[in-house]
C-alpha positions in Angstrom: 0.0 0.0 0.0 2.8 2.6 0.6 4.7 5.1 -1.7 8.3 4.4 -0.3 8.3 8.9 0.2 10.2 10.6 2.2 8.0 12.3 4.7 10.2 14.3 7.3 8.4 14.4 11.2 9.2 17.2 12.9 9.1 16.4 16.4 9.7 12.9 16.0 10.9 11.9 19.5 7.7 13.2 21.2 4.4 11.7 22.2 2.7 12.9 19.2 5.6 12.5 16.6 6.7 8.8 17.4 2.6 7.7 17.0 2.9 9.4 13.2 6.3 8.0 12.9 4.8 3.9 13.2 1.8 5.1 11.0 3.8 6.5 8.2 5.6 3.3 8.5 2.7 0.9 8.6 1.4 2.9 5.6 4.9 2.4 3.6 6.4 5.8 3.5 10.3 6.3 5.1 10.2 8.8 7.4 12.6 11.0 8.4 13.1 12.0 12.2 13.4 15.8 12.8 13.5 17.8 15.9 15.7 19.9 17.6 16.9 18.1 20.3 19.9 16.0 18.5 20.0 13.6 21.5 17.2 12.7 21.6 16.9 12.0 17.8 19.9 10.1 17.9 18.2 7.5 20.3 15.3 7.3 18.3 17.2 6.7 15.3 19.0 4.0 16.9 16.0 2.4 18.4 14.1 3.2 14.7 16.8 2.4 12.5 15.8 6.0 10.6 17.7 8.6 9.5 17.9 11.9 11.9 18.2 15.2 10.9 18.1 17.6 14.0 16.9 21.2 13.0 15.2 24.0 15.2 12.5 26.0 13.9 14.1 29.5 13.8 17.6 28.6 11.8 16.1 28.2 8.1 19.4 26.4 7.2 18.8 23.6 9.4 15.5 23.5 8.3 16.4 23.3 4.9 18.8 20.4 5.5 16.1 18.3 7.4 13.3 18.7 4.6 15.9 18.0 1.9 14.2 15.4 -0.3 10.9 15.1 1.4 8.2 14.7 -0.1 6.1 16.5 2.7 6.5 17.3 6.7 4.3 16.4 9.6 4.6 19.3 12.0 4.3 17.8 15.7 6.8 20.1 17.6 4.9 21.7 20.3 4.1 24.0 21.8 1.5 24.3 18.8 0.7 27.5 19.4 4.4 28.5 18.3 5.7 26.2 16.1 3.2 25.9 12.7 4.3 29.5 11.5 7.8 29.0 10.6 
């Protein structure tokens, strides 16, 4: 059933983010972990076998380099509130 796209999750290693993470799986697409905490996406990388890409929502450039390639993003960095505008 799945596309084998790149979908980047920013905010991978939260509550939200690793839930989207096993669906995008289940459903065939490769995600790729995003967040801005590198430690944290390192373990899940490990754990996930995925690529990480840490990035922080006000430096464009690292931004960039995380949605290189991806055929869309999943936004589930809170707090909500401030994170969907960039």
């Amino acid at each position: 059933m799945g596309s084998g796209l790149t979908v980047a999750v920013f905010g991978a290693y939260g509550h939200t983010g690793r839930f989207v993470v096993a669906q995008l799986r289940d459903r065939g697409f490769v995600p790729v972990l995003s967040g801005r905490d590198a430690d944290r996406l390192k373990t899940l990388a490990y754990e996930s076998g995925l690529e990480a890409r840490p990035a922080s929502v006000d430096d464009p450039a690292s931004l960039d380099r995380a949605l290189a390639g991806a055929a869309a993003v999943v936004n589930c960095a809170g707090p909500f509130a401030a994170t969907p505008p960039p």
